[in-house]
C-alpha positions as CSV (number, residue, x, y, z in Angstrom):
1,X,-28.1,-45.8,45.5
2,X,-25.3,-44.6,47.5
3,X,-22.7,-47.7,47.1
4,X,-19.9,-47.5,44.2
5,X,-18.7,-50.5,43.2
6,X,-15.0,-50.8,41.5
7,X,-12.7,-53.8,39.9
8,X,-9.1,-53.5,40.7
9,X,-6.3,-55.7,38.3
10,X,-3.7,-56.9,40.1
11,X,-0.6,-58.7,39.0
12,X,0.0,-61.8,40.7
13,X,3.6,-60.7,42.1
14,X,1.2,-57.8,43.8
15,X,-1.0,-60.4,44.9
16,X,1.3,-62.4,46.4
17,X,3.9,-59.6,48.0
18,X,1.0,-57.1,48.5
19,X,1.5,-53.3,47.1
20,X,0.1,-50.4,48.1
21,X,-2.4,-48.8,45.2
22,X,-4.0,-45.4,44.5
23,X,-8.1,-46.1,44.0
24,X,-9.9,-43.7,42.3
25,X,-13.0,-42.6,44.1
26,X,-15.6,-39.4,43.8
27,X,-13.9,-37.5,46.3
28,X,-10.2,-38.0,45.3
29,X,-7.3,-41.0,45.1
30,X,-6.9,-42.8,48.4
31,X,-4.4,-45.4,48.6
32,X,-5.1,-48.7,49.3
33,X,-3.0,-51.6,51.3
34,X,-3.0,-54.8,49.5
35,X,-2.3,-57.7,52.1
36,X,0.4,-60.3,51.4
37,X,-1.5,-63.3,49.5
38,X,-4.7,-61.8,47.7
39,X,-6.9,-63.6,46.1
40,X,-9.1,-63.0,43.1
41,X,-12.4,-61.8,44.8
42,X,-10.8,-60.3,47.7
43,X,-13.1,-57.6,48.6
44,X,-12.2,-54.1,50.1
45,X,-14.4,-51.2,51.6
46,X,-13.6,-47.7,51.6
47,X,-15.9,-46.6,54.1
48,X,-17.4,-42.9,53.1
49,X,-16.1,-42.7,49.6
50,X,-19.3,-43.5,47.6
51,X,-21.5,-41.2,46.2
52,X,-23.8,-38.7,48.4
53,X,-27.2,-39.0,48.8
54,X,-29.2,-36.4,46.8
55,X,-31.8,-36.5,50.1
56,X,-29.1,-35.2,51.9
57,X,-27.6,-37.4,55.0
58,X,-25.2,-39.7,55.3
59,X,-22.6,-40.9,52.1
60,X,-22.5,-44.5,51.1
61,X,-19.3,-46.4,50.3
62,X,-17.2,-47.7,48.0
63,X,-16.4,-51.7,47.5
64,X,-13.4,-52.9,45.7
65,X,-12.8,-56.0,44.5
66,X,-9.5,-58.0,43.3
67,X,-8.9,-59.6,40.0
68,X,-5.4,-61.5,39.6
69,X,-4.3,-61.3,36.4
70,X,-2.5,-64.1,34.5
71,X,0.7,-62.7,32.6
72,X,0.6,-64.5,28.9
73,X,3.4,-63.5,26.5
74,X,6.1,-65.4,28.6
75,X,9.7,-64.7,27.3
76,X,12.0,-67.7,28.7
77,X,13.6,-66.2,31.7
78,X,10.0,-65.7,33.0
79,X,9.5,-69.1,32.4
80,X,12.5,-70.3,34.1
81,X,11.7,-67.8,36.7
82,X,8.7,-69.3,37.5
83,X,9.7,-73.3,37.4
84,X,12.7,-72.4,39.8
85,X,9.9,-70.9,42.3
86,X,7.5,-73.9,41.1
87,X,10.1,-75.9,42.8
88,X,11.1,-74.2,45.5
89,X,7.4,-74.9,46.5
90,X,7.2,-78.5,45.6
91,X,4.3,-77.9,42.6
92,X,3.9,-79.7,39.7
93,X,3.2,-78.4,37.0
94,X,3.2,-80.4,34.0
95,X,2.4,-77.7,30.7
96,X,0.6,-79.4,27.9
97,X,1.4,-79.0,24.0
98,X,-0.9,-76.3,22.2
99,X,-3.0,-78.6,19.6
100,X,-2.5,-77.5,16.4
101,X,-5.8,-75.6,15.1
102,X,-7.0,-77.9,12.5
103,X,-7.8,-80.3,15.5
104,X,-9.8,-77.6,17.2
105,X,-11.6,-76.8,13.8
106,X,-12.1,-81.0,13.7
107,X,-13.8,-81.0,17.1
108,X,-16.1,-77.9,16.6
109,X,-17.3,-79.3,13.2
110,X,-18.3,-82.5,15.0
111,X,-20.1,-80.6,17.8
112,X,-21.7,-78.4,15.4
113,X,-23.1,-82.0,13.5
114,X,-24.5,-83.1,16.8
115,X,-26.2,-79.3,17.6
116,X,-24.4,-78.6,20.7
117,X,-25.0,-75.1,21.6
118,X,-21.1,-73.4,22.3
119,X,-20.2,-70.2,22.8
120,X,-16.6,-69.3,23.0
121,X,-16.0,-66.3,24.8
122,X,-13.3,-63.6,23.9
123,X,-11.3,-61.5,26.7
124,X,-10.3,-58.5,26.1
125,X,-8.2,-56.8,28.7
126,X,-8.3,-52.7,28.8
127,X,-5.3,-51.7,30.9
128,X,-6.9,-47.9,30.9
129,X,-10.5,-48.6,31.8
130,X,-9.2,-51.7,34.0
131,X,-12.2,-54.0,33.0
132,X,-13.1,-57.4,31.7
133,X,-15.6,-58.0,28.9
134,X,-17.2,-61.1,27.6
135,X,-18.2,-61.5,23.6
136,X,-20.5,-64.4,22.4
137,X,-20.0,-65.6,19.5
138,X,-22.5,-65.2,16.8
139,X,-24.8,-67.9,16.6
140,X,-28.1,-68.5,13.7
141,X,-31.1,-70.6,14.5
142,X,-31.9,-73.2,11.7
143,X,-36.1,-72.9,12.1
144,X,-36.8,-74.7,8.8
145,X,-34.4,-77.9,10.1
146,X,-36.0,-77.7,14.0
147,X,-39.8,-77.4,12.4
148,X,-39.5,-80.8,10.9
149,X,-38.1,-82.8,13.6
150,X,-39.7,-85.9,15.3
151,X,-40.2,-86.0,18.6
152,X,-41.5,-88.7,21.5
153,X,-43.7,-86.9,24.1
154,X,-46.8,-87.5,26.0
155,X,-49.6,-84.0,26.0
156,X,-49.3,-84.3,29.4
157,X,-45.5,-83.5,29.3
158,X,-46.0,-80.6,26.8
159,X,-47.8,-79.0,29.4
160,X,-46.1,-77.1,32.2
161,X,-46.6,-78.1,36.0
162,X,-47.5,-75.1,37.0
163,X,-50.2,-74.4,34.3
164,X,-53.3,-72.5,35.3
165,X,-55.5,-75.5,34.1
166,X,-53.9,-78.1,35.7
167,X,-54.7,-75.9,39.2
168,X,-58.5,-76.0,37.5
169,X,-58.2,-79.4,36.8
170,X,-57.1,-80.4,40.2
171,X,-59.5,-78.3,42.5
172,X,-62.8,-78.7,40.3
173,X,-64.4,-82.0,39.9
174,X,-66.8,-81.3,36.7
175,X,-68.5,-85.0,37.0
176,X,-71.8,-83.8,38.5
177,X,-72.1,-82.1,35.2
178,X,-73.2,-85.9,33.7
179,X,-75.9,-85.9,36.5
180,X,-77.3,-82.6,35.7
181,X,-77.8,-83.1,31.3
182,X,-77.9,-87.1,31.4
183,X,-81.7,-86.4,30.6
184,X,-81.1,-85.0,28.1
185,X,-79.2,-87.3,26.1
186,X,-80.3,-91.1,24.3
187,X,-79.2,-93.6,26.8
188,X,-78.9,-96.5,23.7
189,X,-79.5,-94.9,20.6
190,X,-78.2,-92.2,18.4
191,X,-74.7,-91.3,16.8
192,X,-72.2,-90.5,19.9
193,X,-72.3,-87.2,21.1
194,X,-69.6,-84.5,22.8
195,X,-68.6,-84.8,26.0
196,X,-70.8,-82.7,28.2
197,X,-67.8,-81.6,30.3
198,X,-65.7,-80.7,27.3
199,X,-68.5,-78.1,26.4
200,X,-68.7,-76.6,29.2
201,X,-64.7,-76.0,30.0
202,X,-64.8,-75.2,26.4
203,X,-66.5,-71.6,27.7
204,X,-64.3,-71.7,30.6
205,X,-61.3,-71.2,28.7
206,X,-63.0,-68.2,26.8
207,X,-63.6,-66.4,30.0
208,X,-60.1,-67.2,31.8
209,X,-58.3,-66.0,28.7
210,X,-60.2,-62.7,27.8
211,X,-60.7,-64.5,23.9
212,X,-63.8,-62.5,22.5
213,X,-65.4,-64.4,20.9
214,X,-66.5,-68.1,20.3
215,X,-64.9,-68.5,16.9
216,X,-61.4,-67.8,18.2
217,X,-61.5,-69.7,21.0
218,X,-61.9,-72.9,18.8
219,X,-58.7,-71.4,16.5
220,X,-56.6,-71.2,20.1
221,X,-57.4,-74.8,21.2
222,X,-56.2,-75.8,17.7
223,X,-52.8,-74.7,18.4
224,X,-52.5,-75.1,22.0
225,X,-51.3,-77.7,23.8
226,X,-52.4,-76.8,27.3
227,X,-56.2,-76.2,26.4
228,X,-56.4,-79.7,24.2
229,X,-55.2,-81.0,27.6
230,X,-57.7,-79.5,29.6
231,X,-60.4,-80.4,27.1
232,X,-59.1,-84.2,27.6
233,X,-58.3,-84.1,23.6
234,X,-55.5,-85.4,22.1
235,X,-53.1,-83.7,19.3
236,X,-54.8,-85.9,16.3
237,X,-58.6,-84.8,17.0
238,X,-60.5,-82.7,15.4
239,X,-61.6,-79.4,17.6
240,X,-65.8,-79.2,17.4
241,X,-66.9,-76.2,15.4
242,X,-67.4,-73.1,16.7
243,X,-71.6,-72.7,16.6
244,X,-71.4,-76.5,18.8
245,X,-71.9,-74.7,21.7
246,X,-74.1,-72.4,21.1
247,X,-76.7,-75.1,19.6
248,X,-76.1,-77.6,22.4
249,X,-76.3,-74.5,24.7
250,X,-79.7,-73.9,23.6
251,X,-80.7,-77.5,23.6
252,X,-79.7,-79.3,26.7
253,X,-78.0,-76.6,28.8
254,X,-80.2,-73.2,28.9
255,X,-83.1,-75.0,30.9
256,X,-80.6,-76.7,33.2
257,X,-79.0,-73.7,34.6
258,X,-75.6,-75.5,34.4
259,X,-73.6,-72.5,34.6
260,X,-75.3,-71.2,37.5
261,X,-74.8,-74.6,39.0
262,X,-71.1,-74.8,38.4
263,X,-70.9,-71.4,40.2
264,X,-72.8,-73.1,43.1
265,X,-70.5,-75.9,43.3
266,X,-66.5,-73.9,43.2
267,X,-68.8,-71.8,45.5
268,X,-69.7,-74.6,48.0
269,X,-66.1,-76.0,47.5
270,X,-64.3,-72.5,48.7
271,X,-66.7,-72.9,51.7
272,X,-65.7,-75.7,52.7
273,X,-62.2,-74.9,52.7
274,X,-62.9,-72.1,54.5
275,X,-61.9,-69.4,52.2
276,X,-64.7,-67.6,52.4
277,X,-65.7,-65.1,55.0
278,X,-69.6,-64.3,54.8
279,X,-70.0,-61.9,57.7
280,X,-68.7,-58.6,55.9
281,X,-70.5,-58.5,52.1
282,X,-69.9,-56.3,49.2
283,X,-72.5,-55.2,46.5
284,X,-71.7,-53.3,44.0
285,X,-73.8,-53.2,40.4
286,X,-72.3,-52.0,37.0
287,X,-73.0,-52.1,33.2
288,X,-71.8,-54.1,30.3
289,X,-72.3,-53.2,26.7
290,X,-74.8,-54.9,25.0
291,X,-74.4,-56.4,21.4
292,X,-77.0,-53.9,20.1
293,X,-77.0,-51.0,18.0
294,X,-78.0,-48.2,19.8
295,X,-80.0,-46.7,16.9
296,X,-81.9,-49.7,15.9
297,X,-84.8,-49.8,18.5
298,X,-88.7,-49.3,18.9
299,X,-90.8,-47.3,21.5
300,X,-93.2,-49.2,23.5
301,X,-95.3,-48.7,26.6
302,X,-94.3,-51.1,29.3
303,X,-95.8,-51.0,32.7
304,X,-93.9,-49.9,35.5
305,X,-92.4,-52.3,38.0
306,X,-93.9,-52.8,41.3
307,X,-91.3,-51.4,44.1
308,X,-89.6,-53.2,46.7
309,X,-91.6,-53.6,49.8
310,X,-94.5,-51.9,48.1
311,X,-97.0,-54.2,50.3
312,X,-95.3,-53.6,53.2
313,X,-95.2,-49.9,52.9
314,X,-98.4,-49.0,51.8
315,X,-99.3,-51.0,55.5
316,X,-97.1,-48.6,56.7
317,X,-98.7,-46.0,55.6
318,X,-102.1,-46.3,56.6
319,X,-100.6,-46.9,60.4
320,X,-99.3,-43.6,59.7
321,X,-102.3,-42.2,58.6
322,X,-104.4,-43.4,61.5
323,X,-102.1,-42.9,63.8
324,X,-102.5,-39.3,62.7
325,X,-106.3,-39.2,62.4
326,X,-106.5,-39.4,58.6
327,X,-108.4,-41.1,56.6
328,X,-106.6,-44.6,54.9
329,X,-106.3,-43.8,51.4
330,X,-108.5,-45.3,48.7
331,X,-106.7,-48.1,46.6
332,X,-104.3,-46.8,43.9
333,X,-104.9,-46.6,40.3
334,X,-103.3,-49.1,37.9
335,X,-99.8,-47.6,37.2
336,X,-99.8,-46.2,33.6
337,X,-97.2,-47.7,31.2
338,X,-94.4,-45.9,30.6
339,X,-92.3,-44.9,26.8
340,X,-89.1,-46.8,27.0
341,X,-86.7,-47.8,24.0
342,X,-86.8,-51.6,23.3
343,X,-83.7,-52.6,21.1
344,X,-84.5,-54.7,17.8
345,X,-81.4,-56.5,18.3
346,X,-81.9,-58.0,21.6
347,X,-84.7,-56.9,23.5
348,X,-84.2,-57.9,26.9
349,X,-81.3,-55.1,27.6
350,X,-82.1,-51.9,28.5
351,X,-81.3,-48.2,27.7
352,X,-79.0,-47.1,30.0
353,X,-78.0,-43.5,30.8
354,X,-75.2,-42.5,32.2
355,X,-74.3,-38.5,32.4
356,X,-75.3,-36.2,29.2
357,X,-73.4,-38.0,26.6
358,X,-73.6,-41.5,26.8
359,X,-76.3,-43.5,26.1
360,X,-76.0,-47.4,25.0
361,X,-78.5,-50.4,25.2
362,X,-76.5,-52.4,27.9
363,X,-77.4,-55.2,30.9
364,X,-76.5,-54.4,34.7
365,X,-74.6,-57.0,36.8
366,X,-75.4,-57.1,40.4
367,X,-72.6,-58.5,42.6
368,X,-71.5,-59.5,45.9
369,X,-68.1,-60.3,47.2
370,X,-66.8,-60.9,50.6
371,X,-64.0,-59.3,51.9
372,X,-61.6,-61.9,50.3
373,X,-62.9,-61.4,46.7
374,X,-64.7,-64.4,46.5
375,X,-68.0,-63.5,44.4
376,X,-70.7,-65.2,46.7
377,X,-73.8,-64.3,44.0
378,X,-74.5,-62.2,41.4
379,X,-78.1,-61.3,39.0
380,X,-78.3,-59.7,35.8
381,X,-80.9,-56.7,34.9
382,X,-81.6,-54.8,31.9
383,X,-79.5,-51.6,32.2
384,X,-82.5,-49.0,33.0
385,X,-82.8,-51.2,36.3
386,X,-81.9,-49.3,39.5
387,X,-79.6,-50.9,41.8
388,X,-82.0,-50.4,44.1
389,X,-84.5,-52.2,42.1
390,X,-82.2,-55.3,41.5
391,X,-80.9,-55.4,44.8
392,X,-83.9,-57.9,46.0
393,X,-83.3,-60.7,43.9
394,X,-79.3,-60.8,44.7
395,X,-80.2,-60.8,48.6
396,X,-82.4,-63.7,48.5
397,X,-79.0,-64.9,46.7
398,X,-77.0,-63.7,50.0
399,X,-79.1,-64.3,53.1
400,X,-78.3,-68.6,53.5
401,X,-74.6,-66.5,54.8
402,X,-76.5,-64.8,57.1
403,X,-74.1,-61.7,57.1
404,X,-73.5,-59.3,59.7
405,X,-72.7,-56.2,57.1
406,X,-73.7,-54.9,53.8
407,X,-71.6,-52.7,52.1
408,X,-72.8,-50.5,49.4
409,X,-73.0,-47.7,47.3
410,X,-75.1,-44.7,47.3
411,X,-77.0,-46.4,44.6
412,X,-78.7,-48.6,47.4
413,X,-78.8,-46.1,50.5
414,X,-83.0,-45.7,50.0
415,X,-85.5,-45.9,53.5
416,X,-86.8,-49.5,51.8
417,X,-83.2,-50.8,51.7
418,X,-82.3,-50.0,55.0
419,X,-85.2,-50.7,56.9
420,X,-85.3,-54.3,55.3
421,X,-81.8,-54.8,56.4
422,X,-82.1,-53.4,60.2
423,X,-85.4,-55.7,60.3
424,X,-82.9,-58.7,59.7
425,X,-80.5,-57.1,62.4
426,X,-78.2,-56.6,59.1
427,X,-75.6,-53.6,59.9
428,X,-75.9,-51.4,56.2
429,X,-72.5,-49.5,55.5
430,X,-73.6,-46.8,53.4
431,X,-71.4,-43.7,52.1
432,X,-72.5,-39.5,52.5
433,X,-74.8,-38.8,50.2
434,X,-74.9,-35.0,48.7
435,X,-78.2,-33.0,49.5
436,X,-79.9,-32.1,45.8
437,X,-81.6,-29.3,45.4
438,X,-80.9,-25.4,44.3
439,X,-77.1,-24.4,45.3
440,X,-77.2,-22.0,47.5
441,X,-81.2,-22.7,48.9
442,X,-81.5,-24.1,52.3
443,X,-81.2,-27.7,52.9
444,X,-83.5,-29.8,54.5
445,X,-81.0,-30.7,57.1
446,X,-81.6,-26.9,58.0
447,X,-84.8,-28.2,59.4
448,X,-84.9,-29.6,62.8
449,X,-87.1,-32.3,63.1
450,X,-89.1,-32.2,66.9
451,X,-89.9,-35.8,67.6
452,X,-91.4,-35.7,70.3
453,X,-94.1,-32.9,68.7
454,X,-94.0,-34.7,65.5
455,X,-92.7,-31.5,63.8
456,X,-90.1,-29.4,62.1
457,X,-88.3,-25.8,62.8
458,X,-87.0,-23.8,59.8
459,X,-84.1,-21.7,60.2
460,X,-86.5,-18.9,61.9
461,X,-88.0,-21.1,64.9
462,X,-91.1,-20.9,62.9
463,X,-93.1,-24.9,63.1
464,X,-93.8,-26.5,59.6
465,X,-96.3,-28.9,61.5
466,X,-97.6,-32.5,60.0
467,X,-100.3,-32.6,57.1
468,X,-100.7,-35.8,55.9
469,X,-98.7,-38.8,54.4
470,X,-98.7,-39.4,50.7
471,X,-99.0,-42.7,48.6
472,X,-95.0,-43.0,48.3
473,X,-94.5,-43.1,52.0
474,X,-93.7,-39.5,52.8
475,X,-94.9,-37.1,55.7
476,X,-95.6,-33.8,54.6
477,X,-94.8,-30.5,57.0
478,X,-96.1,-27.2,55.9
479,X,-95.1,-24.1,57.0
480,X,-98.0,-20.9,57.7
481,X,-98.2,-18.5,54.7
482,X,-98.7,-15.9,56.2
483,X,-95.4,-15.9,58.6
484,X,-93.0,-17.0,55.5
485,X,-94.2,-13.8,53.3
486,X,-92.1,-11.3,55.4
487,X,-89.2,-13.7,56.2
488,X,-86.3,-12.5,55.5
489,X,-84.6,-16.2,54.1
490,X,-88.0,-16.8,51.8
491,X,-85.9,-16.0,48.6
492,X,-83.2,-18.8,49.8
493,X,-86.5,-21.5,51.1
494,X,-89.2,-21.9,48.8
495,X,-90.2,-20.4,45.7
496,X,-94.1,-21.7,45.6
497,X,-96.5,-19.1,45.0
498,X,-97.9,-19.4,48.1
499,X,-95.0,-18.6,50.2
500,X,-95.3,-22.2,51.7
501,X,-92.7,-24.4,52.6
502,X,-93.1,-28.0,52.3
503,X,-90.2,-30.8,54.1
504,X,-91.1,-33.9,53.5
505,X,-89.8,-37.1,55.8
506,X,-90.2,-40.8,54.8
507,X,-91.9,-42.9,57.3
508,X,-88.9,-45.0,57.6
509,X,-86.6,-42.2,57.9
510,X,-85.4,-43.1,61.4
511,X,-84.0,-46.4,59.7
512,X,-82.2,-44.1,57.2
513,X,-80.8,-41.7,60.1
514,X,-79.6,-44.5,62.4
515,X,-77.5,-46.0,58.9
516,X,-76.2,-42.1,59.4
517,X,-74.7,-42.9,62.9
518,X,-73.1,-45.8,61.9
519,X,-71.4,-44.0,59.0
520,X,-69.8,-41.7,61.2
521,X,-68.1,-44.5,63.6
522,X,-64.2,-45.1,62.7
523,X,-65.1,-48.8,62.0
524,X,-67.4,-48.2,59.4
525,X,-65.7,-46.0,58.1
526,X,-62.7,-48.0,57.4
527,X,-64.5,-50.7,56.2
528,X,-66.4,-48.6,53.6
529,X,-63.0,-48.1,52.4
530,X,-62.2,-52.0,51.6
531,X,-64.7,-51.5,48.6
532,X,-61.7,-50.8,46.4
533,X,-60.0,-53.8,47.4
534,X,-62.9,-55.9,47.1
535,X,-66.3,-55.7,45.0
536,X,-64.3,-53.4,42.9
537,X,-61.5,-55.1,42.1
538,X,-63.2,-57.7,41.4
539,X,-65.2,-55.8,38.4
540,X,-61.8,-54.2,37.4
541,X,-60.0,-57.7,36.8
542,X,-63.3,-59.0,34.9
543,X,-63.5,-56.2,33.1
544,X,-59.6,-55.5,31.9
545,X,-58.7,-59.0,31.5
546,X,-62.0,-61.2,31.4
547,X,-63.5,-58.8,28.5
548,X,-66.5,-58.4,30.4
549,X,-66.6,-54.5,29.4
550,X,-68.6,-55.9,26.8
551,X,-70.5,-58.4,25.0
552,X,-71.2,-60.2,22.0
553,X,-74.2,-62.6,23.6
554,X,-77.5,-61.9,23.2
555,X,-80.6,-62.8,25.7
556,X,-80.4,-62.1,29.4
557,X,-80.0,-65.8,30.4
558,X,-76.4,-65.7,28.5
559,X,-75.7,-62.9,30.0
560,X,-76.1,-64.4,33.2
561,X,-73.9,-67.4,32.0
562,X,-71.2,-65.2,31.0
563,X,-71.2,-62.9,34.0
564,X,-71.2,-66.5,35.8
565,X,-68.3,-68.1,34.1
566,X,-66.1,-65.1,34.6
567,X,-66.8,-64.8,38.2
């Protein structure tokens, strides 16, 4: 900053006369009036006499404040000096006896007994550099001692007020969780078992906390307090072993989708409070690491997925097709199976590709978030799932919130998406997507689509008129042969051997143009931009601190436990 701050030592016959002093400043000595009667704190400003700003502009000023100093080495005309003024004033001063110092060595030893904690301070007074410092005295810990003291206390009093888990605690009512598993249990016979609830916050802590694995999470609830708390044990019992969970897991809880209902109910809860605002929804997918070596796997044939909307879009298409005079097409061929990498380790992730180099077994998240950060569903994939691909199952998730906007990546911006969403008057919020293709070749936004001719016009004003409409849903346009061979942009439009160009256009494309329009408005545009602060966020925080980057379960329904808890 600007502002220079400066201690001045005054005597007290200054103090009380007042003097006139020389303070030093950056821009020279200016002398300073001291009032009759200053008092130790008295504060003085020099107004332009601090530093300059290195911006340029105006110069800040400089404070100074008063220390009286006490005289000690009193010869006795001081002394007698100062009793005649004492006096003069009517003050009485009665001056004590200095103890003698084997007292004061008595006293400290008795303190030191009891384990009072005393500093004594030492001042030492620099009449050059006019400043005061304090020492502390030199003090050593006794560990050994402390370690084996008794103590009084309740766990609830170890544990601070403010604690995370005592906010979990408070807020989250975990008895439904005897409803949901009391099946499962022997209602009058057996040895006694776990509490239910206690294995389930036992995970809870291990996603809160970022602790890998299951194995250290039971070595941190053996030495802290505030999880035995939350866990409802006390300091004497034993902490279950680490593979507990894991078998009851299996046993009772796999079946019940607890985890998923525990979501449901914080979910329900946030709701209610109204702390959640549906109308504006964030998806967003990414990848987690699986717990699989990425050189241990086999190659089978599995047969391809069905798309989304297939049924409706091959109705589609043969509307299109008569609507055109074509014949309907005759029903497909079985899809044939397709090569794909199945790990030996755990065999329901996938092999997920992302750029040249990398190339892991891993599981895809798919998440939604509203424009709070409150995750409102999520699903887990194997990693070779498309976004688009997993987005189905997490919208029958989303649409009990009957939202007014979904926003997305480009990984989701497809004809299906869209026109599923404007069929549910759902506004999508979908970013620019880059034109593929040859840099440098024409684009098929070069091509004017003629509506009202069902058509397009190349760069020329030549007509690429309709053909017919494939199985995938696309219209195909072909240009004449025989005009293309002497155009003058054929090197930069098609390289088929035929000189022909082909655009194709989906037969949902107006959905996909009219999601085009409402990128380009202001408002869409700005909320495109609370991605960042939302969906991914979200996965950034899981990620960094919830240690959901990776790992270490295996089977997709863990997965979806884990990807649950952390949420």
């Amino acid at each position: 900053g600007t502002t220079i701050f400066y201690n001045l030592n005054l005597n007290f016959v200054q103090a009380a006369l007042g003097d006139t002093v020389d303070i030093p400043t950056v821009h020279g000595d200016v002398e300073l009036v001291i009032p009759e009667g200053t008092q130790t704190g008295k504060r003085f400003r020099l107004r332009g006499k601090g530093a300059p700003s290195l911006r340029g502009g105006a110069i800040g000023d400089q404070y100074v404040t008063v220390n009286v100093v006490t005289p000690t080495g009193l010869n006795e005309r001081q002394k007698a000096a100062l009793k005649e003024f004492a006096a003069a004033g009517d003050l009485k001063v009665n001056p004590k006896k200095k103890r003698p110092n084997w007292v004061f060595r008595l006293k400290t030893k008795s303190l030191e007994l009891k384990f009072l904690r005393a500093f004594l301070c030492v001042k030492s007074y620099n009449r050059g550099k006019k400043s005061c410092e304090v020492i502390p005295m030199f003090h050593k810990e006794k560990p050994d001692y402390n370690r084996k003291q008794y103590g009084f206390y309740t766990i609830d009093e170890l544990v601070p007020k403010d604690h995370f888990l005592r906010q979990v605690d408070s807020k989250v009512d975990f008895g439904f969780i005897y409803d949901l598993v009391e099946d499962t249990y022997s209602p009058d016979n057996g040895r006694p078992s776990l509490d239910p609830v206690m294995l389930v916050k036992i995970p809870l802590i291990k996603c809160f906390y970022g602790i890998r694995s299951m194995r250290q999470t039971m070595k941190e609830i053996e030495v802290n307090v505030a999880y035995r708390w939350f866990l409802g044990l006390t300091l004497d019992d034993k902490v279950p072993h680490f593979t507990t969970y894991g078998k009851n897991y299996s046993r009772r809880f796999q079946d019940k989708e607890l985890i998923s209902e525990i979501f449901s109910q914080v979910l329900n809860q946030a709701l209610y409070a109204g702390l959640i605002d549906p109308s504006e929804i964030f998806v967003d997918g990414t990848h987690i690491k699986a717990a699989a070596n990425s050189h241990k796997y086999r190659k089978e044939m599995v047969d391809q997925q069905a798309k989304f909307m297939s049924e409706q879009l091959a109705v589609e298409i043969d509307l299109d097709r008569k609507k055109h005079a074509k014949k309907s097409l005759k029903p497909a061929k079985e899809s044939e199976a397709k090569e794909k990498k199945i790990s030996t380790t755990d065999p329901e992730c996938g092999w997920f590709h992302k750029g040249e180099h990398k190339e892991v077994f891993a599981y895809s998240a798919q998440v939604a978030c509203d424009k709070h950060g409150w995750a409102l569903a999520y699903t887990v994939e194997a990693g070779n799932v498309h976004d688009s691909q997993a987005f189905p199952a997490l919208f029958s998730k989303l649409e009990p919130f009957s939202p007014r906007y979904i926003i997305a990546d480009s990984g989701y911006k497809t004809p299906t998406i869209v026109h599923y969403l404007l069929e549910r008057n759902i506004i999508p919020v979908f970013p620019y997507t880059r034109p593929k293709g040859v840099k440098g070749n024409l684009r098929p936004s070069n091509f004017i689509y003629d509506a009202s001719h069902d058509s397009y016009i190349c760069p020329e004003n030549q007509v690429l008129s309709y053909r017919t409409t494939t199985r995938e849903g696309y219209r195909e346009y072909k240009s004449n042969p025989k005009v293309c061979v002497a155009c003058p942009l054929l090197s930069v439009c098609t390289q088929s051997q035929n000189h022909q160009k082909v655009v194709t256009r989906h037969v949902w494309k107006d959905a996909l143009e009219f999601c085009e329009e409402i990128r380009h408005q202001r408002e869409m545009k700005e909320l495109y931009k609370k991605r960042k602060e939302t969906i991914e966020r979200l996965f950034g925080t899981a990620k960094e601190y919830h240690n959901l980057r990776y790992t270490r379960e295996k089977g997709k329904s863990k997965m979806e436990d884990q990807v649950g808890l952390t949420l």
